[in-house]
BAROFI-135213 format. One line per field, with one value per residue: x, y, z of N, C-alpha, C, CB in turn. Coordinates in steps of 0.001 Angstrom, whole numbers. Glycine has a CB too. Example, Ala and Ser with C-alpha at 12.3 -4.5 7.8 and 13.67 -1.06 7.14 Angstrom:
// residues 2
n_east <- [13190	12850]
n_north <- [-5690	-2250]
n_up <- [7800	7080]
ca_east <- [12300	13670]
ca_north <- [-4500	-1060]
ca_up <- [7800	7140]
c_east <- [13200	12900]
c_north <- [-3300	30]
c_up <- [7800	7870]
cb_east <- [11308	14084]
cb_north <- [-4473	-598]
cb_up <- [9046	5725]
This chain:
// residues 290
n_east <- [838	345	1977	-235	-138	-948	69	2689	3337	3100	5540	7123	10195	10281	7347	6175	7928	6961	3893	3697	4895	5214	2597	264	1639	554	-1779	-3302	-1894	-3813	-6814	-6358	-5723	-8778	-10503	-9191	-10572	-12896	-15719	-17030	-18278	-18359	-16389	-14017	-13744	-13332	-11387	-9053	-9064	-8245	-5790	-4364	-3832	-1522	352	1437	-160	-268	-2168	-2377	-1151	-2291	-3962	-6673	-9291	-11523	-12278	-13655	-12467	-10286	-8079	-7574	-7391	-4698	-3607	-3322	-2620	-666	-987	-408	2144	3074	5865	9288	11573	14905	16692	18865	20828	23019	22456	20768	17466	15772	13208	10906	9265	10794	12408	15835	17852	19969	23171	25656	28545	28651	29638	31697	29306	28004	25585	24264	21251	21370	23133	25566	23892	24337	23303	23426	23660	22453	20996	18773	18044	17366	17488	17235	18769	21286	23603	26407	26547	26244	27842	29909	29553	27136	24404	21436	18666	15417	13033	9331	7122	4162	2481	3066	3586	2876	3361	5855	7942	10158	13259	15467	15606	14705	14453	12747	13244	13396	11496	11605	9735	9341	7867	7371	7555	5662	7189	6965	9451	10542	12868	13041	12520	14226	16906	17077	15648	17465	18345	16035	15051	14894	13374	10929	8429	8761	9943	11893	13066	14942	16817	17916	19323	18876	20645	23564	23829	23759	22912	20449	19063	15543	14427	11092	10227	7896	5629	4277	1183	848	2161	1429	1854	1705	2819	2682	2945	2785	10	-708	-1099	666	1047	-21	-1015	-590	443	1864	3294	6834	8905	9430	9532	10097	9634	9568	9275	10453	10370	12364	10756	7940	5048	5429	4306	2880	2934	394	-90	2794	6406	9378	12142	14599	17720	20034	23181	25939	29697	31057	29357	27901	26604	25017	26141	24930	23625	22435	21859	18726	18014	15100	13918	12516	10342	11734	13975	17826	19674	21592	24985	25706	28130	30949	30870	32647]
n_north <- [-1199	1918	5125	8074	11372	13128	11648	11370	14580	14757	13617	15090	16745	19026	19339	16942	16382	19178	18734	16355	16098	18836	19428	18905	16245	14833	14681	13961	11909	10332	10795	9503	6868	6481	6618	4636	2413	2087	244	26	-529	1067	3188	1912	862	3697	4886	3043	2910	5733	5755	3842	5930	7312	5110	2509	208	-3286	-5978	-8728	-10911	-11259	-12728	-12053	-10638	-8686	-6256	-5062	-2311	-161	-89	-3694	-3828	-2557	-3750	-6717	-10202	-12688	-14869	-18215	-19543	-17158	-15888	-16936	-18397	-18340	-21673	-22015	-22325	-20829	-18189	-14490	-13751	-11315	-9264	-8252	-6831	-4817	-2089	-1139	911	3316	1290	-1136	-1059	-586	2393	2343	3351	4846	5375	5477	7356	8741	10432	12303	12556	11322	9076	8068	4530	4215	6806	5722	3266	4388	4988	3485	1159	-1370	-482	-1729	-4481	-4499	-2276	-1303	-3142	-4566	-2952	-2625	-816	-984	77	209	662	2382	1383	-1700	-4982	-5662	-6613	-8269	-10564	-13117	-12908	-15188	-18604	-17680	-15979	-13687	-11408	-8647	-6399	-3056	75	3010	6159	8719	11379	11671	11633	11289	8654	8473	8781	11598	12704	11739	13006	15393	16130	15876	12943	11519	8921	8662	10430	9763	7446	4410	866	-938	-4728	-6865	-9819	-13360	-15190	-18397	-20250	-20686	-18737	-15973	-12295	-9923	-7440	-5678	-2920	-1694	1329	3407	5991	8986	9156	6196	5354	2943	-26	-3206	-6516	-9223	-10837	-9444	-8461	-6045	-3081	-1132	2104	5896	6667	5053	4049	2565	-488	609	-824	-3774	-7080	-10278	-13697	-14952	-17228	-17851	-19526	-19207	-17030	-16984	-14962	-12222	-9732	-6358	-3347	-573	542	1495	1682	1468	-756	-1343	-3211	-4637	-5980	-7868	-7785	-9662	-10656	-10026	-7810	-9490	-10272	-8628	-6644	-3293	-156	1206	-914	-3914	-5417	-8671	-10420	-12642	-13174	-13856	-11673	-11243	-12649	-15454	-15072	-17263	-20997	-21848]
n_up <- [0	-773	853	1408	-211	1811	4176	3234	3482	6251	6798	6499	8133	10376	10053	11008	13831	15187	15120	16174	19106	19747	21385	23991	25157	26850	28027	24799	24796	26718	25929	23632	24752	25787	23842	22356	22998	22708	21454	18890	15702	12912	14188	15151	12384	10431	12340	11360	8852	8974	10015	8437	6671	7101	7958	6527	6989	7481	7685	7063	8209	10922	13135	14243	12074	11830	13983	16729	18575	18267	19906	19977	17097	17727	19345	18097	17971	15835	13139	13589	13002	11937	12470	13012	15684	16316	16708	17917	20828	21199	20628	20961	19976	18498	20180	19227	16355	14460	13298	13228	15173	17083	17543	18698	21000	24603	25868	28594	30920	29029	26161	23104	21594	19124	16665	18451	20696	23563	26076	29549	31010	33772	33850	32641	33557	35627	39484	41240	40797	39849	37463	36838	35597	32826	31792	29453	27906	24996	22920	21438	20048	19366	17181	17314	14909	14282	12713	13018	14440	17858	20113	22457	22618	24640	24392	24406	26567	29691	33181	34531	36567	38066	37741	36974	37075	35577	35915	33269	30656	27088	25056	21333	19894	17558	14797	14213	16217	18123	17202	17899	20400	23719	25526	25098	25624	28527	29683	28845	29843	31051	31557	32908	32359	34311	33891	33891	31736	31054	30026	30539	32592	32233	32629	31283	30057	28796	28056	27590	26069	26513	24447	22921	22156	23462	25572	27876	28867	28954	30973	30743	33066	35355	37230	36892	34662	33674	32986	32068	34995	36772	40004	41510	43382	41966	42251	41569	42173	40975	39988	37312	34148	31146	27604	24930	22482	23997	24326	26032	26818	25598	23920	23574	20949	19233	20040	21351	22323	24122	23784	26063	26859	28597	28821	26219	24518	21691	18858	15971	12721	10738	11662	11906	12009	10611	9290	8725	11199	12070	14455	16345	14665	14505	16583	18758	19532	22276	24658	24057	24947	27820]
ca_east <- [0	1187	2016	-1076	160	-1116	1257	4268	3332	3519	6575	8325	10418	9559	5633	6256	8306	5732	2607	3780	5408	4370	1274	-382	1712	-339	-3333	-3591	-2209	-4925	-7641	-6473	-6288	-10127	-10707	-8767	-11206	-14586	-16066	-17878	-17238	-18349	-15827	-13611	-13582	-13039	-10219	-8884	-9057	-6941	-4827	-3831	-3347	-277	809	1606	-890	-617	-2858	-2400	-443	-2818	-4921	-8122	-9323	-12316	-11697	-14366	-12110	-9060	-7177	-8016	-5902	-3213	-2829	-3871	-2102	-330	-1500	352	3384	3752	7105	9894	12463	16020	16634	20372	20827	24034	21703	19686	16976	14929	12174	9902	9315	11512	13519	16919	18122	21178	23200	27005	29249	28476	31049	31342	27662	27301	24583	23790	20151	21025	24196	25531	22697	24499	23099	23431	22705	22254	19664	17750	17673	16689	18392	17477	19248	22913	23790	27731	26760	26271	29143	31037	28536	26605	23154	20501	17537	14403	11736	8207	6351	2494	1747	3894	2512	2909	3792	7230	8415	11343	14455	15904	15199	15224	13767	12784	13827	13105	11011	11588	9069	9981	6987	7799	7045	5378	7790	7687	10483	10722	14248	13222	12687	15962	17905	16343	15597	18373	18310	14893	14307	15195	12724	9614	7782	9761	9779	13229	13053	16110	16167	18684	19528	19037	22181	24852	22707	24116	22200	20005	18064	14584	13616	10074	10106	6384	5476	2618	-475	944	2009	822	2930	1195	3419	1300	3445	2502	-1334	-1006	-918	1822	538	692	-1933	-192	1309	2983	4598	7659	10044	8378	10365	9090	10470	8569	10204	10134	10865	12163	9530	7356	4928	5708	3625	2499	2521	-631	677	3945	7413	10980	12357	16383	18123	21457	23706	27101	30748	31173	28005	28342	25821	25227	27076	23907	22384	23150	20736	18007	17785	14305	13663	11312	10379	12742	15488	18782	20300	23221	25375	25809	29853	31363	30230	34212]
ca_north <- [0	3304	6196	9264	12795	13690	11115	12123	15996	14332	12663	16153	16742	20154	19224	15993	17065	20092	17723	14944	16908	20544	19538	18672	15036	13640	14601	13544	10156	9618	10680	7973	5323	6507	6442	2892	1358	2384	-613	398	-1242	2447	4426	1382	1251	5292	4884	2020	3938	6996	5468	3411	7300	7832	4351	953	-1140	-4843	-7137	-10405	-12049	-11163	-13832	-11677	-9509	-7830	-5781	-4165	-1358	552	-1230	-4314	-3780	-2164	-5332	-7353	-11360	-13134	-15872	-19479	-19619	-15946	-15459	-18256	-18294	-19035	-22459	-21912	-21471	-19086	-16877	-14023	-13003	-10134	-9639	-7903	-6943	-3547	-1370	-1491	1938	3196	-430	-1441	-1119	449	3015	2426	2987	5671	4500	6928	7254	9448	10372	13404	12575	10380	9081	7220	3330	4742	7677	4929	2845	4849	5676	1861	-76	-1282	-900	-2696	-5808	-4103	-1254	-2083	-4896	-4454	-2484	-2605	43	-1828	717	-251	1760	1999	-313	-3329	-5993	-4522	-7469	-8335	-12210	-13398	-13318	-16841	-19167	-16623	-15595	-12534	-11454	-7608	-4736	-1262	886	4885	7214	9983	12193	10650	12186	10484	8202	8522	9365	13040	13583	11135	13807	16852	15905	15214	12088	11428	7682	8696	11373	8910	6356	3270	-290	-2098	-5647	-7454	-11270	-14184	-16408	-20259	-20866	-19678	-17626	-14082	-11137	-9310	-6871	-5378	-1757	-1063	2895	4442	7273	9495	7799	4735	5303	2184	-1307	-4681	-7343	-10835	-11980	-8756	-7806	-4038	-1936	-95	3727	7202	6807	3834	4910	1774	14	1054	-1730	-5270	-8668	-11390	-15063	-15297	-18025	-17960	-20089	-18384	-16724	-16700	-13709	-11035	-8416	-5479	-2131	-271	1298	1242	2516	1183	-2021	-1570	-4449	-4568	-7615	-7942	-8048	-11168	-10840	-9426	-8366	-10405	-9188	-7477	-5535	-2086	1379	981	-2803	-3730	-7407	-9460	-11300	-13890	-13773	-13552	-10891	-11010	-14117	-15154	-15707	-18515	-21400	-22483]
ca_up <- [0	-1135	1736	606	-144	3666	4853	2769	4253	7637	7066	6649	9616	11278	10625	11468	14979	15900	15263	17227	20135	20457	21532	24977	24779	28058	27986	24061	24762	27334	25438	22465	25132	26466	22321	21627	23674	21992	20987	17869	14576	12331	14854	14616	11033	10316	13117	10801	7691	9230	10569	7266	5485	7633	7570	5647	7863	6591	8685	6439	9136	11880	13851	14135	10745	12298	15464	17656	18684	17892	20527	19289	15853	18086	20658	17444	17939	14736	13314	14193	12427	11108	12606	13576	16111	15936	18034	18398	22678	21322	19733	21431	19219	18774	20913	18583	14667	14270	12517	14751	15517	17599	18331	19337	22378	25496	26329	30064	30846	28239	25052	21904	20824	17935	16344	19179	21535	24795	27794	30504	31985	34779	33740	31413	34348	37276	40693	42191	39628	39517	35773	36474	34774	31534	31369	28519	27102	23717	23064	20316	20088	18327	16949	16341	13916	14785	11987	13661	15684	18976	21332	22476	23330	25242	23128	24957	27787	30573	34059	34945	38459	38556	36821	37683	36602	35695	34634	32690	29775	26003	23636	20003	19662	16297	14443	14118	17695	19086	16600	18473	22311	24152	26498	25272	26392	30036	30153	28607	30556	30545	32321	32974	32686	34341	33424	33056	30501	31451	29032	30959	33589	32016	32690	30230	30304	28398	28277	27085	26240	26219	23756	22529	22145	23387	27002	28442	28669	29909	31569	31465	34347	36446	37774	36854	33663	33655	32342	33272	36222	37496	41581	42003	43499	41233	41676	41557	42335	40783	38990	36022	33312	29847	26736	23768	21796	24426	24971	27406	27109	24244	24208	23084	19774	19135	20618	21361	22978	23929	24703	27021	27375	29281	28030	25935	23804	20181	17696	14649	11982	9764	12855	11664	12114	9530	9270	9294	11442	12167	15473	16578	14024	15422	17187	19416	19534	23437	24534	23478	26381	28265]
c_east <- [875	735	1141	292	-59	-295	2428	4350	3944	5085	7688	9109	10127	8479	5401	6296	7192	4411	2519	4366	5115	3056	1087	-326	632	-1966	-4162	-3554	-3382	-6071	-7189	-6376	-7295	-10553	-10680	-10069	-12747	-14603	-17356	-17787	-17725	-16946	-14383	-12663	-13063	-11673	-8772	-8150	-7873	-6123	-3820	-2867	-2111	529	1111	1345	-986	-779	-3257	-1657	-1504	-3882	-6571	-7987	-10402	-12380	-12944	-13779	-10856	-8134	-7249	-7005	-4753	-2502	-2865	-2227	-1635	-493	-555	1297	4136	5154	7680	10855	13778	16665	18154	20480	22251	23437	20821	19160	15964	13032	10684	10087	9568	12210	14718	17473	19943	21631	24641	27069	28450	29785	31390	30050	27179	27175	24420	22321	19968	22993	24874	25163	22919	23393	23219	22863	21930	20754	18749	17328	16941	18058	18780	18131	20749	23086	25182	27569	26699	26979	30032	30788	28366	24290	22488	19295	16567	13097	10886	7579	5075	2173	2037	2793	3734	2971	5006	7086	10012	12088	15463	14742	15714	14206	13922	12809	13512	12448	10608	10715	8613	8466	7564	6939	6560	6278	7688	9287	10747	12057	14059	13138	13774	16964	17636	16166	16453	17817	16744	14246	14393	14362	11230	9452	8634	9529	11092	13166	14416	15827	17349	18690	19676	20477	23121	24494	23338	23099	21651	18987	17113	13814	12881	10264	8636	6622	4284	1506	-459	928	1532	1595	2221	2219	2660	1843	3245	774	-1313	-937	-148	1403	829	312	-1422	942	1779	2758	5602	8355	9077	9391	9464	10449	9185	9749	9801	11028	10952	11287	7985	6815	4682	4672	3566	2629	1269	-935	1817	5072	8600	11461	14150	16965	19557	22096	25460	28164	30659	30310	28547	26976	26041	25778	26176	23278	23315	21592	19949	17628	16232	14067	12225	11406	11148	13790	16839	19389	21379	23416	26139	27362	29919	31368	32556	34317]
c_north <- [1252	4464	7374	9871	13127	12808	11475	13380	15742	13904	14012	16416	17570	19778	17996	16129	18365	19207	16843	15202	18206	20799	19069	17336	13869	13330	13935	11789	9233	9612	9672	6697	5168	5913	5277	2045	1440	988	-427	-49	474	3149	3223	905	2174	4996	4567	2854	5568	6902	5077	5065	7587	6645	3445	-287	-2569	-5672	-8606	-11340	-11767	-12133	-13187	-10576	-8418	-7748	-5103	-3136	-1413	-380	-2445	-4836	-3425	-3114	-6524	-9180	-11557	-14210	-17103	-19573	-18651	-15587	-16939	-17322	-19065	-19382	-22103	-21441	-20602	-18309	-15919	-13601	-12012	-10523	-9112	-7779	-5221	-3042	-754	13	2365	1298	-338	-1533	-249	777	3290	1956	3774	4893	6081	6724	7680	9853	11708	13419	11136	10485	8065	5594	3913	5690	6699	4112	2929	4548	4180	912	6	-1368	-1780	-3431	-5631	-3020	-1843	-3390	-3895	-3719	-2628	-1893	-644	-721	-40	514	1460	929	-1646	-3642	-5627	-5291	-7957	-9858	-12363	-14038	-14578	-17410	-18108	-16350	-14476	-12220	-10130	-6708	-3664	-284	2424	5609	8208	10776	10790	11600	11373	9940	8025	9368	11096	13333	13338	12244	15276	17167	15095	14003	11455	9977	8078	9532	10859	7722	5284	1998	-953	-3589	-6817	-8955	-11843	-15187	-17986	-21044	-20042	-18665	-15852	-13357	-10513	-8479	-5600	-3774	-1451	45	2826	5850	8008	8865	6625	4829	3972	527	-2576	-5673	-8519	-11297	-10947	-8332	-6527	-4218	-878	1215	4825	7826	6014	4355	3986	695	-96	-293	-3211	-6253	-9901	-12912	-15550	-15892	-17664	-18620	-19349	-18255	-16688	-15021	-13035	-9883	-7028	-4605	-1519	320	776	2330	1840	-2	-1341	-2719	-4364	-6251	-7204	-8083	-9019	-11107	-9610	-9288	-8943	-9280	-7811	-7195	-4114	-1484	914	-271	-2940	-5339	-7691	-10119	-12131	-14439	-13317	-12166	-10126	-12504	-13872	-15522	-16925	-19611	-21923	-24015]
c_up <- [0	58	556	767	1392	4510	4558	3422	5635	8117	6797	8085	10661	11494	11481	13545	15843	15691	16493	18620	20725	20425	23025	25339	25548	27703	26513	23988	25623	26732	24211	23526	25609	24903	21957	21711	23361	21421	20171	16392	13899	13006	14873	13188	10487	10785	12424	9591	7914	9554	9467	6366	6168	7412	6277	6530	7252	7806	8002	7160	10769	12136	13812	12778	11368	13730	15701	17538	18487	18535	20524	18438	16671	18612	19791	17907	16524	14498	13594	13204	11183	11511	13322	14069	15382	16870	18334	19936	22259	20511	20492	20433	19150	19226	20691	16716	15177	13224	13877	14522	15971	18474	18590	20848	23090	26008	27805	30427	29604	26977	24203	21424	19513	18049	17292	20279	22635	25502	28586	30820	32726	35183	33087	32913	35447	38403	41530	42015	39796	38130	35433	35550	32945	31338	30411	27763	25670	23820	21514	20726	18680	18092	16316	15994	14610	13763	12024	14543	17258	20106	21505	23237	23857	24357	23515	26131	28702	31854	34540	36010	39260	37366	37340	36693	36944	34912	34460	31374	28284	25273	22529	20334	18214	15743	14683	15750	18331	18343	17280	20490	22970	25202	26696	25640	27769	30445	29852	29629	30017	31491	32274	33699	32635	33846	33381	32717	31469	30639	29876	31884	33482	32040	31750	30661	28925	28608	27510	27122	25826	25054	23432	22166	22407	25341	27988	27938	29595	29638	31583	32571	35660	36361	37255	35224	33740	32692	33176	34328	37441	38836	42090	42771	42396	41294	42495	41266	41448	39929	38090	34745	31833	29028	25646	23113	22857	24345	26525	27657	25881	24887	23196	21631	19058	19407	20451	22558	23095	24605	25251	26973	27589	28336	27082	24423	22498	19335	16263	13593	10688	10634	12540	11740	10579	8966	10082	9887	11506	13939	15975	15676	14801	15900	17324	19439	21278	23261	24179	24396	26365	27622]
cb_east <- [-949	701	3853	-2689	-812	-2885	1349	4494	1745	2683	6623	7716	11419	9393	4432	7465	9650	5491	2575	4813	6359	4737	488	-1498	3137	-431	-3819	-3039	-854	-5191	-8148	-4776	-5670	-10874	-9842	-7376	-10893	-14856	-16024	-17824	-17792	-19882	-16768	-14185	-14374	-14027	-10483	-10178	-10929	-6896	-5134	-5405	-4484	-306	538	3279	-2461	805	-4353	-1770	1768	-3098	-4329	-8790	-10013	-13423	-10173	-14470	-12479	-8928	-7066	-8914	-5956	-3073	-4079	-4204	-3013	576	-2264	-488	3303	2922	7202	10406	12109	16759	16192	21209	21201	25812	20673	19743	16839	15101	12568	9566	7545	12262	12652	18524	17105	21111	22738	27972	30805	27529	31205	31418	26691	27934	22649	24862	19357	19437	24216	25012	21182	25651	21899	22992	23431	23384	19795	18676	18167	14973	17307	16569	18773	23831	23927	28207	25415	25133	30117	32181	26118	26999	23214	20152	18108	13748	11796	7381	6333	1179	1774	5679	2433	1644	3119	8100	8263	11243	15610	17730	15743	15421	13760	12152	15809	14273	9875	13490	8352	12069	5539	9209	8443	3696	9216	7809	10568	9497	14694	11982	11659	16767	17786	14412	14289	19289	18877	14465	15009	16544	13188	9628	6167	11457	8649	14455	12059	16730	15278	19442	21389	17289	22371	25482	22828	24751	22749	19640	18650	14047	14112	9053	11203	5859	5980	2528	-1210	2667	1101	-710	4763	-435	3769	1066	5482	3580	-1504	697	-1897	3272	-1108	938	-3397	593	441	3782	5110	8311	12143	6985	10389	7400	11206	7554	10088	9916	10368	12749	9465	7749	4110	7176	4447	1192	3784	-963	1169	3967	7196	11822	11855	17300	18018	20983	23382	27089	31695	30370	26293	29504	25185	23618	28319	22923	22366	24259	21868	18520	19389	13384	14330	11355	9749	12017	15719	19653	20278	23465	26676	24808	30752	32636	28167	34409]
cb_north <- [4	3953	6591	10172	13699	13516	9951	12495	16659	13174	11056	17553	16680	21474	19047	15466	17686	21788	16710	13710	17018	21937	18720	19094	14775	14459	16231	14283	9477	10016	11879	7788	4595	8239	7040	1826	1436	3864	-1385	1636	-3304	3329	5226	1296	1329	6530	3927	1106	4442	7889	4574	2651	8972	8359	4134	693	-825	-5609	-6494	-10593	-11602	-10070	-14097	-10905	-10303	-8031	-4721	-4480	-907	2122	-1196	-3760	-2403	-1121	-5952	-6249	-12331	-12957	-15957	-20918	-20831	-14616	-13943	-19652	-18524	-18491	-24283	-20788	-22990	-18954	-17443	-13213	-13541	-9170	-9367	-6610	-7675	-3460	133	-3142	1997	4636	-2115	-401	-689	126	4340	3760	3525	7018	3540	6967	7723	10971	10329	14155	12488	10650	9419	7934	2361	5362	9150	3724	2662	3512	7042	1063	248	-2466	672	-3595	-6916	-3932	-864	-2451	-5665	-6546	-954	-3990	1851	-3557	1854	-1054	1496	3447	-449	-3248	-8637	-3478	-8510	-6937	-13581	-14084	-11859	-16799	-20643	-15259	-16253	-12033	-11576	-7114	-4734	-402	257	5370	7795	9654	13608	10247	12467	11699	7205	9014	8915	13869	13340	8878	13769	16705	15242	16189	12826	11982	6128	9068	12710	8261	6166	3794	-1169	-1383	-5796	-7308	-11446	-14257	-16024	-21301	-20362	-18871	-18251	-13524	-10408	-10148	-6296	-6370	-805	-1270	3999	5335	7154	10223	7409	3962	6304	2572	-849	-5471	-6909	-12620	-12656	-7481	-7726	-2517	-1402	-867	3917	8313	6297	2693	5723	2473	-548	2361	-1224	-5402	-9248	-10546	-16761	-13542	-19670	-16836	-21079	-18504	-17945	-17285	-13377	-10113	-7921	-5492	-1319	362	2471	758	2857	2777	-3776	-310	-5837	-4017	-9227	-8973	-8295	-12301	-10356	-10579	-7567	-11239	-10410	-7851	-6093	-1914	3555	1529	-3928	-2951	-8190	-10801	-11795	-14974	-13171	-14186	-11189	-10121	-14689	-15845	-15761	-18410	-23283	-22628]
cb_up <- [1222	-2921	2304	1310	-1175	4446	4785	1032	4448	7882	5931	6258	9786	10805	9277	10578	14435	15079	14070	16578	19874	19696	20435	24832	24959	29906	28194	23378	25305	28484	25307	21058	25946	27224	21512	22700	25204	20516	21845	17887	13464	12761	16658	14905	10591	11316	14147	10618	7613	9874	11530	6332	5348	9159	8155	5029	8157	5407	9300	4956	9367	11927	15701	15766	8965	11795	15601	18980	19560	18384	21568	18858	14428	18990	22445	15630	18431	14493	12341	14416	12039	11267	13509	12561	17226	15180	17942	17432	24666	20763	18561	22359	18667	17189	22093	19337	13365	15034	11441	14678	16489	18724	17194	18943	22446	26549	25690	30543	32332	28093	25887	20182	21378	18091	14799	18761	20418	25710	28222	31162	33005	34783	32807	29613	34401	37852	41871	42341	37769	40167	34754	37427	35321	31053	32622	29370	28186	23011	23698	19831	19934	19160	16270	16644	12025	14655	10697	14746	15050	19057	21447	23302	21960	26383	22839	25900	28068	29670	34779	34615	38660	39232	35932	37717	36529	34259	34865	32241	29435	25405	23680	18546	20349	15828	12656	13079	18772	18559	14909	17693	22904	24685	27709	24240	26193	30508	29568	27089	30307	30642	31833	33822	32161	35743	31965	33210	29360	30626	26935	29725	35783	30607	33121	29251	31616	28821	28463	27506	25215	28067	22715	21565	20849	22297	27178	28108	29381	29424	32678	30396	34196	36487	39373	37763	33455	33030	32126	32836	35876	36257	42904	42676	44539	41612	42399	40222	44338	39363	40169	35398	33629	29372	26591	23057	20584	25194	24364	27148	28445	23388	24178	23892	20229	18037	22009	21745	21880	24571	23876	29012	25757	30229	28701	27345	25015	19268	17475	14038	10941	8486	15333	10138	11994	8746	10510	8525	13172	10758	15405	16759	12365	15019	17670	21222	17883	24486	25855	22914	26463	30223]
């Protein structure tokens, strides 16, 4: 499907950037998640339809075709064997369908979102968090467009052990804004999910970023809804397991996944900025076992 004329306009960068930002980011993303949830097929439909004029919506791999409401298509499932993993236990693989962003070394703790535009473990993480185990590891930034399938699965065998959860601002994560707002994952709603690997019990860890009209991150292995109403509590223990490809949890839209992993760990050799993946193809390759 061909991007309209009113999408190409959109896709300029100033209009783009003042549209999607110099506006009232909260209060708009709440009213689209009061909106998502209309269960109307007409209001539905329309929704459907406008949404497509900005995008390249393709729902031929999706499990349900006709949605009640907005959120609905956004949280939409895939059908049974639209995406494959890759069984290799030295393989981590991606934990959603993206276009991969800022990726390499971490320089100490410091990570680049944009070419200029440092910041911190530390600030990405929050104040409670030790970031050591990943200083000097490997990072990958996974954008999902709104027209991606919008659920994230566990990129190995892995147990999750802690998620720290930061509210903050919805900025767009979209290239034009990471080139413009400094330190802008650290200042958006975010969820840090620690976890380790059953191969070799190395450390990894999962940061959901929130953004404008999305704001809102469900956990299946936690009771809450993580949004921008949500008072906590902030840091949540838990041992929740997972088998690669398992699902974890969606976000309502679409936003940004970053993944962290310790010294040792390497990405595959075609993970470069602009590379668009898929679900569960490979990654990072884990160290080499002794």
């Amino acid at each position: 499907m061909k991007i309209s004329s009113l999408g190409k306009i959109f896709q300029q960068e100033d209009i783009n950037f003042l549209v999607t930002n110099r506006v009232p980011r909260q209060l708009l993303t709440r009213f689209l998640g009061w909106f998502s949830q209309i269960r109307h097929p007409l209001v539905c439909r329309a929704s459907i339809a406008v949404w497509r004029l900005f995008t390249e919506l393709d729902l031929s791999d999706s499990r349900q075709q006709r949605f009640a409401s907005l959120h609905e298509c956004f949280t939409r499932e895939l059908l049974p064997g639209a995406r494959t993993f890759d069984t290799d236990p030295q393989v981590l693989t991606s934990p959603c369908d993206a276009i991969v962003g800022e990726c390499g070394a971490t320089l100490g703790q410091q990570v680049f979102q944009a070419k200029g535009f440092p910041y911190t473990l530390q600030d990405l993480f929050g104040p409670s968090q030790e970031t050591t185990p990943f200083h000097d590891g490997v990072y990958v930034t996974l954008r999902l467009t709104s027209a991606m399938y919008h659920r994230f699965h566990a990129p190995h065998d892995c147990e999750v052990e802690h998620v720290t959860y930061l509210s903050g601002d919805t900025w767009n994560v979209n290239p034009i804004a990471l080139a413009r707002v400094e330190r802008l994952f650290c200042r958006n709603e975010r969820a840090v999910l620690r976890a380790r690997l059953a191969h070799g019990g190395h450390p990894i860890a999962l940061v959901p970023v929130a953004a404008i009209l999305v704001a809102s991150i469900r956990l299946h292995f936690l009771n809450v809804l993580l949004h921008l109403r949500y008072r906590g509590p902030n840091e949540i223990v838990c041992q929740s397991r997972f088998a690669k490809g398992d699902e974890m949890g969606w976000f309502q839209h679409g936003s940004t996944i970053i993944v962290f992993a310790p010294q040792g760990f390497r990405l595959c050799e075609d993970i470069q900025p602009g590379l668009r993946i898929a679900l569960g193809r490979a990654l990072m390759h884990l160290p080499a076992a002794d």
